[in-house]
Z-matrix of the N, CA and C atoms (Angstrom, degrees):
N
C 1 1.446
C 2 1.535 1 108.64
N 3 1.558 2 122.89 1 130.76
C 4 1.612 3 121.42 2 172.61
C 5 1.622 4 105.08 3 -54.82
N 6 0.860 5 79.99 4 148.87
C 7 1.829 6 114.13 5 -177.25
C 8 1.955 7 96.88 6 -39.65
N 9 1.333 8 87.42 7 -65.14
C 10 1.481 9 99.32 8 -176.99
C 11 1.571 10 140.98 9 -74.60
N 12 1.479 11 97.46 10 16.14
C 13 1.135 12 151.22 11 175.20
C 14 1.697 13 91.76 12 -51.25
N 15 1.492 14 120.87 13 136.45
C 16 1.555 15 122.52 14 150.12
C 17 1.557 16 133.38 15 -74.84
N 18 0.911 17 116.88 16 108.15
C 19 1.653 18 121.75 17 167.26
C 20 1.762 19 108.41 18 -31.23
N 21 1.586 20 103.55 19 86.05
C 22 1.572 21 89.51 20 -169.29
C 23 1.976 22 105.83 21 -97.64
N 24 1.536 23 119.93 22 5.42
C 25 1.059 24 133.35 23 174.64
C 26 1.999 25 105.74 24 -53.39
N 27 1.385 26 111.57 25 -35.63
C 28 1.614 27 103.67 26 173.46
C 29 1.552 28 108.36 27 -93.06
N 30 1.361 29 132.72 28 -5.50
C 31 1.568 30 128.58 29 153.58
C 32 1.581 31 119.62 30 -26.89
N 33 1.196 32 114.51 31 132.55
C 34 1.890 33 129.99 32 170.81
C 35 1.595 34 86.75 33 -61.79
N 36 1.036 35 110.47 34 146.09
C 37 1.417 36 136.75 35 176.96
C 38 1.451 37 107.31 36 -71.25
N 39 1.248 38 116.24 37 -44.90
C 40 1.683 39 111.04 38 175.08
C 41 1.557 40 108.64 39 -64.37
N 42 1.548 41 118.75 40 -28.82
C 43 1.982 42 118.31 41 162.51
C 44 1.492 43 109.07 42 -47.27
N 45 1.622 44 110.40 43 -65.35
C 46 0.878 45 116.40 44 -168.37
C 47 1.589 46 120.12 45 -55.76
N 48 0.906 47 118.03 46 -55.79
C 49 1.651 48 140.60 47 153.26
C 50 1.466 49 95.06 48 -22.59
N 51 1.247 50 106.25 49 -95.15
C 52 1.477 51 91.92 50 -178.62
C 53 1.864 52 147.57 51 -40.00
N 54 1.570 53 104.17 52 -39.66
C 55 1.172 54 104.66 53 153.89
C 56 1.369 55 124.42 54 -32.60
N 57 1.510 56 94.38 55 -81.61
C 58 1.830 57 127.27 56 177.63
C 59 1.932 58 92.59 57 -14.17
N 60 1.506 59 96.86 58 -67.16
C 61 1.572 60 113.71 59 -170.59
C 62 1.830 61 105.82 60 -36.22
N 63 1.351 62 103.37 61 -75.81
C 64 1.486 63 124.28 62 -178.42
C 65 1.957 64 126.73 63 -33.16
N 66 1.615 65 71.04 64 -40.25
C 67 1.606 66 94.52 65 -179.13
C 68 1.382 67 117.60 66 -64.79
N 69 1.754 68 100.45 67 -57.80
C 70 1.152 69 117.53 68 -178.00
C 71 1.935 70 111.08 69 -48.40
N 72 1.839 71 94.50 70 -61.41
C 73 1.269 72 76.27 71 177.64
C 74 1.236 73 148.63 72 -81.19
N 75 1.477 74 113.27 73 17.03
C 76 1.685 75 113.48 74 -173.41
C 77 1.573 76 91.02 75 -92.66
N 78 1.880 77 122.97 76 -15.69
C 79 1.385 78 94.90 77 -174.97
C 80 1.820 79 101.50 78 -102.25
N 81 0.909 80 110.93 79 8.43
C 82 1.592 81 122.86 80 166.76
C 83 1.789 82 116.63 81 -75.00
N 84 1.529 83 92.98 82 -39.19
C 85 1.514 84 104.02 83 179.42
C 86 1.848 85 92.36 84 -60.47
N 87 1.214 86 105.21 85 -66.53
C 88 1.351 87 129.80 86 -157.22
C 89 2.029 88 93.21 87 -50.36
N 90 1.359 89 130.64 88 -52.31
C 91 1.229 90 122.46 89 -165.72
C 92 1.296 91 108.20 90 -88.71
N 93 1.636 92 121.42 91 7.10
C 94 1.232 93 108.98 92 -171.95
C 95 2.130 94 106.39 93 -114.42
N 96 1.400 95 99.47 94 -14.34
C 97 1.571 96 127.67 95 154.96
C 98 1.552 97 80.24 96 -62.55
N 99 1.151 98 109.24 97 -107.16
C 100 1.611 99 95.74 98 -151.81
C 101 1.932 100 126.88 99 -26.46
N 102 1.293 101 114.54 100 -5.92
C 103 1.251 102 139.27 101 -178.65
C 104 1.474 103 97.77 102 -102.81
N 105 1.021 104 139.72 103 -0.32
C 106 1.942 105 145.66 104 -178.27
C 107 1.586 106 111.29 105 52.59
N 108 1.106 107 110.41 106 21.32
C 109 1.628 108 132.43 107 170.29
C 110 1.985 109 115.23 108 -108.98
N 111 1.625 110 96.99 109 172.93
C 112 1.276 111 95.28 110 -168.64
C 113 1.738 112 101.90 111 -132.50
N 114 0.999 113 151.66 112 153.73
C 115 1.402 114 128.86 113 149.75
C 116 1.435 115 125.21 114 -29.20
N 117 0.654 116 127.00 115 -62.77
C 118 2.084 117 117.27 116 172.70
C 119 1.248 118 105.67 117 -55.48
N 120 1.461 119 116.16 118 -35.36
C 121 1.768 120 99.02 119 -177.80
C 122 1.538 121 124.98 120 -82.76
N 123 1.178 122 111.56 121 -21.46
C 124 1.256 123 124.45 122 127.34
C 125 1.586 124 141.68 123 -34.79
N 126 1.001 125 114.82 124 -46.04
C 127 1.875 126 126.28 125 175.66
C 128 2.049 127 84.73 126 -74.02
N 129 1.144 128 113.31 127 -61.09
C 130 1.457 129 117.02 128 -176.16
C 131 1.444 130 105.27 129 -32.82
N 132 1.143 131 109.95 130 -62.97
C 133 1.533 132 124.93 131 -170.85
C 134 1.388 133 117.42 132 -45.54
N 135 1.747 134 95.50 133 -39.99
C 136 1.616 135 101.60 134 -161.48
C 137 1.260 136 94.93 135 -68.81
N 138 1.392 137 118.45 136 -60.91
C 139 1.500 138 140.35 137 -177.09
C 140 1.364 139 110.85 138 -36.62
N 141 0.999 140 118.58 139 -28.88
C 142 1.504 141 107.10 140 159.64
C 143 1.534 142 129.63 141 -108.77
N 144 1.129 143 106.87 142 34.07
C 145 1.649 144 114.46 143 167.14
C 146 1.210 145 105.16 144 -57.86
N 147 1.379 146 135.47 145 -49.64
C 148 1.385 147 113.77 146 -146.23
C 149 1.965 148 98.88 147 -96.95
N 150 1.491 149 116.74 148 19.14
C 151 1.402 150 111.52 149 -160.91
C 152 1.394 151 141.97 150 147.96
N 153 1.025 152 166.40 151 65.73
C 154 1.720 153 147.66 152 -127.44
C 155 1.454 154 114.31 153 -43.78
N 156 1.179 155 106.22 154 148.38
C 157 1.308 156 115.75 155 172.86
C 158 1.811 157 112.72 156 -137.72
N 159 1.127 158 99.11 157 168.80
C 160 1.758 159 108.28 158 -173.79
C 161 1.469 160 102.13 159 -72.90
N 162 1.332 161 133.95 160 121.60
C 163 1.326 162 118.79 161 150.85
C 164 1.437 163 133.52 162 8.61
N 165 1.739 164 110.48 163 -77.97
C 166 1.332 165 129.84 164 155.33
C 167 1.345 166 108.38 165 -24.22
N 168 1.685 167 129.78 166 -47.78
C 169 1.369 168 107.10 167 -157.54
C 170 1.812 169 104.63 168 -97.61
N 171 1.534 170 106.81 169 -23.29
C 172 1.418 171 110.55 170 161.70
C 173 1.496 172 133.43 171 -49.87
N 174 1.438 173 105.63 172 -39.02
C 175 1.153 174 101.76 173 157.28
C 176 1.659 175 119.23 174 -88.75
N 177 0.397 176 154.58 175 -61.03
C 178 1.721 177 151.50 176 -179.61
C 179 1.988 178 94.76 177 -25.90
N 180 1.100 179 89.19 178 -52.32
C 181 1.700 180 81.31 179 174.88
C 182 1.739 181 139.58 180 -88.90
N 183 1.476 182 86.86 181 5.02
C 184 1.420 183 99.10 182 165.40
C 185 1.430 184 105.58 183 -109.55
N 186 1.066 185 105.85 184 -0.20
C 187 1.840 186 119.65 185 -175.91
C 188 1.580 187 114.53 186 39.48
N 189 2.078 188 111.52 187 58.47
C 190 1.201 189 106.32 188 155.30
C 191 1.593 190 92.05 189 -129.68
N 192 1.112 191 108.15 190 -179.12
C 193 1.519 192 134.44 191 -178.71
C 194 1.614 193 111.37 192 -52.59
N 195 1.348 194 125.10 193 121.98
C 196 1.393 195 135.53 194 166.77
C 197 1.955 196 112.63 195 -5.99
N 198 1.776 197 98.46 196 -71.27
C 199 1.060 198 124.39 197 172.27
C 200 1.550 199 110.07 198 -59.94
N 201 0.887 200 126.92 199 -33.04
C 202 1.784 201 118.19 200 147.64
C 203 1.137 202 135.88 201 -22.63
N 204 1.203 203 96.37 202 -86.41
C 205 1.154 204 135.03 203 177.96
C 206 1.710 205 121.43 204 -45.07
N 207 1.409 206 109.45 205 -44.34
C 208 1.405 207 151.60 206 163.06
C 209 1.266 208 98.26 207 -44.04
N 210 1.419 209 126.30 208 -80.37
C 211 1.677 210 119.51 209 -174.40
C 212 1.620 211 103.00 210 -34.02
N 213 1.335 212 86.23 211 -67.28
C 214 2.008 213 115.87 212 -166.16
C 215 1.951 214 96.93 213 -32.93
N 216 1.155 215 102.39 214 -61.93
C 217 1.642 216 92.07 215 -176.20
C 218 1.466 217 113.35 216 -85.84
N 219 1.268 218 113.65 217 -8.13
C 220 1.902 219 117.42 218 153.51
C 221 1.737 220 104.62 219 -62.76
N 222 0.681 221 134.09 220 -50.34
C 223 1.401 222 125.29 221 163.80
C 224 1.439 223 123.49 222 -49.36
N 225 0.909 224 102.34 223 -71.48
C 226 1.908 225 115.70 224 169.63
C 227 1.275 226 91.72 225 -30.42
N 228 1.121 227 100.12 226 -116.85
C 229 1.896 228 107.39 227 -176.45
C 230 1.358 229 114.67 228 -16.21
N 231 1.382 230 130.13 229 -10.66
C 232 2.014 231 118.79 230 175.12
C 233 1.421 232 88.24 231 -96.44
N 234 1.588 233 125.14 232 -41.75
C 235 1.838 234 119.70 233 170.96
C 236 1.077 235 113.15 234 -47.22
N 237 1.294 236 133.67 235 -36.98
C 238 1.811 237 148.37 236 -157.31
C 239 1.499 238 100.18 237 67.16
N 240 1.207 239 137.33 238 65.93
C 241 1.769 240 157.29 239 -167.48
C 242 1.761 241 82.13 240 -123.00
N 243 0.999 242 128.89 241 -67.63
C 244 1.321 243 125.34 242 174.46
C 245 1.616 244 118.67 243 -138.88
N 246 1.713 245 96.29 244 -179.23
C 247 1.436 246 109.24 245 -154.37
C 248 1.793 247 118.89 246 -139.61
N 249 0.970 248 107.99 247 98.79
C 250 1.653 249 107.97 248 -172.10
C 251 1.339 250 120.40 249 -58.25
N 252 1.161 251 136.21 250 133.52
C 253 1.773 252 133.20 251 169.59
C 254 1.680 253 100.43 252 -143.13
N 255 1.689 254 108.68 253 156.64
C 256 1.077 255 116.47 254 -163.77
C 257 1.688 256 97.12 255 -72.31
N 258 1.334 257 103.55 256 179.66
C 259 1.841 258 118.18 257 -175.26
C 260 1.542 259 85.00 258 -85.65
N 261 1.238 260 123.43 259 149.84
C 262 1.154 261 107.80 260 149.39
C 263 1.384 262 111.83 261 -115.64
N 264 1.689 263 118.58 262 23.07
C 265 1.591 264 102.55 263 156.46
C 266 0.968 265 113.79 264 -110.50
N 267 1.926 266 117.94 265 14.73
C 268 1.350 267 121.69 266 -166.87
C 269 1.713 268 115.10 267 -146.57
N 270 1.070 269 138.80 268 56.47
C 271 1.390 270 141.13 269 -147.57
C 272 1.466 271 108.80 270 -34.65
N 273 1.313 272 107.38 271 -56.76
C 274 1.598 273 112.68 272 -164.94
C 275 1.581 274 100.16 273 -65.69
N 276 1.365 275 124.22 274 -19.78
C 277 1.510 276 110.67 275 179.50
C 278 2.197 277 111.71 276 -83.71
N 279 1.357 278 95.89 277 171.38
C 280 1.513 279 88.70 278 171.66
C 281 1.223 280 73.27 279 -139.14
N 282 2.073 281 108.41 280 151.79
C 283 1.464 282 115.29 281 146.46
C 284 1.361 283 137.64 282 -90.26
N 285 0.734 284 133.70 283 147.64
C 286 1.723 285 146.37 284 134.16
C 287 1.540 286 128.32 285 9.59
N 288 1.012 287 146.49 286 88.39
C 289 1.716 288 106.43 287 161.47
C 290 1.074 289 107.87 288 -155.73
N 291 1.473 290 114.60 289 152.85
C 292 1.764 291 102.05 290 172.45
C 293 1.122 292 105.46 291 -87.22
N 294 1.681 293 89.17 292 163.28
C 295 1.564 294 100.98 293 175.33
C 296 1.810 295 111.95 294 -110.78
N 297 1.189 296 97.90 295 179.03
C 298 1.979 297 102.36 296 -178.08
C 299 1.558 298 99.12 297 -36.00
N 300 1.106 299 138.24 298 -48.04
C 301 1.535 300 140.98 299 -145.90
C 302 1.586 301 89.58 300 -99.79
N 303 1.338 302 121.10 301 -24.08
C 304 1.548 303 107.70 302 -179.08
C 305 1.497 304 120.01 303 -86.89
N 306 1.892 305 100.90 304 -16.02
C 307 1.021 306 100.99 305 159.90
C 308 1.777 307 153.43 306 -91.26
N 309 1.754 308 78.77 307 -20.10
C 310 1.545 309 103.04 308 148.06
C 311 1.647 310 120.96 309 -39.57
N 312 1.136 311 101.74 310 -76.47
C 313 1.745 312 121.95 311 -170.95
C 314 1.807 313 92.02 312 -46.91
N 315 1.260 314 118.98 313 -63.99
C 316 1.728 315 130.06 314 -150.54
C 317 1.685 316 84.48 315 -62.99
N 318 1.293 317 120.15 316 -28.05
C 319 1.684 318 118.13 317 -168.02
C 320 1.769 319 101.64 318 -80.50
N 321 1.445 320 101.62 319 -30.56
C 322 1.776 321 102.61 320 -163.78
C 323 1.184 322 105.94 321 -86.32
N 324 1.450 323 108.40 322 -34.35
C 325 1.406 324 112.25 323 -179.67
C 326 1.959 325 117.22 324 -52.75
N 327 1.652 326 93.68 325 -59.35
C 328 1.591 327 114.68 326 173.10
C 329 1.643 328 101.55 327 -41.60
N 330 0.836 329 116.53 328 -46.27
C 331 2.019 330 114.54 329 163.92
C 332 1.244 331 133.73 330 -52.31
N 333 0.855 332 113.23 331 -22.51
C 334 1.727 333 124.36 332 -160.48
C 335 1.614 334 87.35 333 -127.85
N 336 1.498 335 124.61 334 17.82
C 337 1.566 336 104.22 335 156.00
C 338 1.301 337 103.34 336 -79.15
N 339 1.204 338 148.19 337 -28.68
C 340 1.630 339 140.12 338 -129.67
C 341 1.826 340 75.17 339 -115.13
N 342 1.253 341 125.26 340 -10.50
C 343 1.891 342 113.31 341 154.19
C 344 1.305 343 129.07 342 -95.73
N 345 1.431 344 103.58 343 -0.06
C 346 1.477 345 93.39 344 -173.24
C 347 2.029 346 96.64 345 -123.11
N 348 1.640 347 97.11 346 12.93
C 349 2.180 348 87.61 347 171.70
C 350 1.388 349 74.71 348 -172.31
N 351 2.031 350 75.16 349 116.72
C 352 1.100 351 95.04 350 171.30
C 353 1.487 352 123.16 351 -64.74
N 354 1.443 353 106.18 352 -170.70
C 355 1.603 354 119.81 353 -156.74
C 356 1.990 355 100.85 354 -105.97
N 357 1.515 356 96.25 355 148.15
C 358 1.539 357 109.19 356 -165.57
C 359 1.077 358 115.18 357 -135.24
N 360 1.320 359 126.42 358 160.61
C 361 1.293 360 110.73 359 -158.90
C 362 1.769 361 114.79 360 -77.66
N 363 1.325 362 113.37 361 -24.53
C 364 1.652 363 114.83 362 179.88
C 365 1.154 364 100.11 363 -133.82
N 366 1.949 365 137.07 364 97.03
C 367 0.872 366 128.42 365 -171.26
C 368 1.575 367 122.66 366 -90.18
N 369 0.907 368 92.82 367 -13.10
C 370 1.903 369 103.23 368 171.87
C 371 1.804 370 111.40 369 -92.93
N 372 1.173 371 115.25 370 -15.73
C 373 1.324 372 95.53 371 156.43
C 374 1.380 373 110.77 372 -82.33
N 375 1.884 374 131.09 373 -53.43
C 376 1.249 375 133.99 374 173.21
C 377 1.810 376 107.73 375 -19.24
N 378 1.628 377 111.79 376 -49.59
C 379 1.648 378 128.65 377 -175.19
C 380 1.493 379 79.34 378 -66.24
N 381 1.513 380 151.02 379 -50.14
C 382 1.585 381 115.41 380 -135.89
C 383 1.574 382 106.45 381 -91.42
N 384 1.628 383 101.49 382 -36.61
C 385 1.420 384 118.47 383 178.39
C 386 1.990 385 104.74 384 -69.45
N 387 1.129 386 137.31 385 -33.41
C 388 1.519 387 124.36 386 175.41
C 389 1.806 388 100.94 387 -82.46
N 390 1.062 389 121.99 388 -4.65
C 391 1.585 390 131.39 389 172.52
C 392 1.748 391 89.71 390 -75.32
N 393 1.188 392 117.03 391 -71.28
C 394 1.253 393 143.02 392 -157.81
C 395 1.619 394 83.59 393 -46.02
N 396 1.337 395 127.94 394 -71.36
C 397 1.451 396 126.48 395 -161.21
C 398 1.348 397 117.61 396 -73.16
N 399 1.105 398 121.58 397 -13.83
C 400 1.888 399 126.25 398 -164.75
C 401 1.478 400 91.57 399 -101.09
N 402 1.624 401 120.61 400 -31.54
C 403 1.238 402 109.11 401 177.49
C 404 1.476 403 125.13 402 -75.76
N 405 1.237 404 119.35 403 -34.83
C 406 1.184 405 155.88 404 -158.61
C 407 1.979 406 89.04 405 -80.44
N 408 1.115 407 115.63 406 -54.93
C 409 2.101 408 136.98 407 -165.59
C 410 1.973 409 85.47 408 -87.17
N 411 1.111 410 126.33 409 -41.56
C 412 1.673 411 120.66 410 -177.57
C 413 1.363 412 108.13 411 -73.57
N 414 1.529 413 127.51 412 -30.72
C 415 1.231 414 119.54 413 -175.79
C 416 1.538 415 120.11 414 -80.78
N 417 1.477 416 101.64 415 -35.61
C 418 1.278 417 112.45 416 175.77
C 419 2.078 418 98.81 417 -65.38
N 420 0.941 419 113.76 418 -54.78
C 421 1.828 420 102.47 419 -158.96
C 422 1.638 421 87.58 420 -93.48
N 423 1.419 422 148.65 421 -19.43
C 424 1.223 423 116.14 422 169.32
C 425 1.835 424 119.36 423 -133.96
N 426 1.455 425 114.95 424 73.48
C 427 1.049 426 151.95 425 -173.35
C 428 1.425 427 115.63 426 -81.62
């Protein structure tokens, strides 16, 4: 660390927290560009592991706005990451899905986390305790 570096060991934990946060993701942004993906297109991706889904239900479960969400898989689909087709128990809806190349990327990406945050000394507790808080911060604002 430079000399001139801040003593961040007496920092409030919600500073620190937050940094940690900020940090992480500008170099997450940064390794997942090099992957021709974005963070949302990514959350997209994940969200459909198990299958297509309606727009409508992608967002509700990534919990941003329809029109969100909408760009995010307007992109995808010009990458070919995924591929829209009508409902067929629902006309006015279209689904979701990735395609071979969306599953490529969602697989390469999931690789190149352990390069883009760094390594700690107990990483599955680090996973139980940021579980612990997002669940704890999701219930309160989306209840």
């Amino acid at each position: 660390m430079p000399a001139d570096a801040p003593d961040m060991r007496d920092w409030p934990t919600g500073r620190l927290l937050a940094m940690a946060a900020r940090l992480v993701e500008h170099e997450w942004h940064d390794t997942l560009q090099g992957a021709g993906l974005t963070h949302a297109g990514l959350v997209v991706l994940d969200l459909l592991g198990d299958g297509p889904l309606a727009q409508s239900e992608i967002a509700r479960r990534a919990r941003v706005e329809v029109q969100t969400i909408s760009r995010t898989i307007d992109r995808l689909e010009r990458e070919g990451h995924v591929e829209r087709t009508l409902d067929p128990s629902d006309r006015r809806s279209r689904l979701v899905a990735r395609t071979e190349a969306g599953r490529a990327s969602w697989s390469q990406a999931r690789s190149l986390e352990a390069k883009a945050i760094p390594a700690v000394e107990d990483p599955e507790l680090l996973r139980a305790q940021l579980l612990q808080i997002v669940q704890a911060l999701s219930a309160r604002r989306w209840s």
